[in-house]
N, C-alpha and C positions, 0 to 999 in steps of 0.2 A: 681354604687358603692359609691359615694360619696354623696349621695341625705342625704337631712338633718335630718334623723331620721341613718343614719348610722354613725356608730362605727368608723371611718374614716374619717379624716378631710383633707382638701389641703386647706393652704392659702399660697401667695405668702409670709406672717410674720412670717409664723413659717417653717425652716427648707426651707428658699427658694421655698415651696412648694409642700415639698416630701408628698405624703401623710404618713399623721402619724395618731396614733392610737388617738382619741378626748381625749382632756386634757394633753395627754404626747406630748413630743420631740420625741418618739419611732417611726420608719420607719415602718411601713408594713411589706414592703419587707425584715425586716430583720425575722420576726416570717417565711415568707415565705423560708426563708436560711434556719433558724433554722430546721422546719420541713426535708426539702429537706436533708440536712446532716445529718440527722439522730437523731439528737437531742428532746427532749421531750418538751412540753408542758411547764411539772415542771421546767426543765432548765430553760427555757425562764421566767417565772415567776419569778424565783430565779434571773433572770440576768437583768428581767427589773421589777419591784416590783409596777413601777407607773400603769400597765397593769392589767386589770385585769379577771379570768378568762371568765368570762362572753361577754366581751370585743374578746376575743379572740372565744368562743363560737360562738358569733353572726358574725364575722367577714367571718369565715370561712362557714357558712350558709349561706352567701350573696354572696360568690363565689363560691358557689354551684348550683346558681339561674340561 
């Protein structure tokens, strides 16, 4: 998941670590909330702007793998 052609970054500089989505501060695991409570797509778009669909397309492709 984290191999360097993925939409997903871990460094120990950004966010202690947390895997976040490449170039945001955004967590992963928070699209992963988002989903799970029932929330859309578009919400999360609207809630973190620096994301972007595609971004999220491919993310979810790769944990599908």
């Amino acid at each position: 998941m984290m191999n360097s052609g993925s939409v997903i970054q871990k460094s120990p500089d950004i966010m202690g670590g947390t895997p976040v989505f490449r170039g945001t501060r955004v967590p992963a695991r928070t699209l992963i909330d988002y989903l799970a409570g029932g929330q859309t797509v578009d919400a999360f778009l609207d809630d973190f702007p620096t994301v972007t669909r595609e971004q999220i397309v491919q993310f979810l492709e790769e944990q599908n793998k």
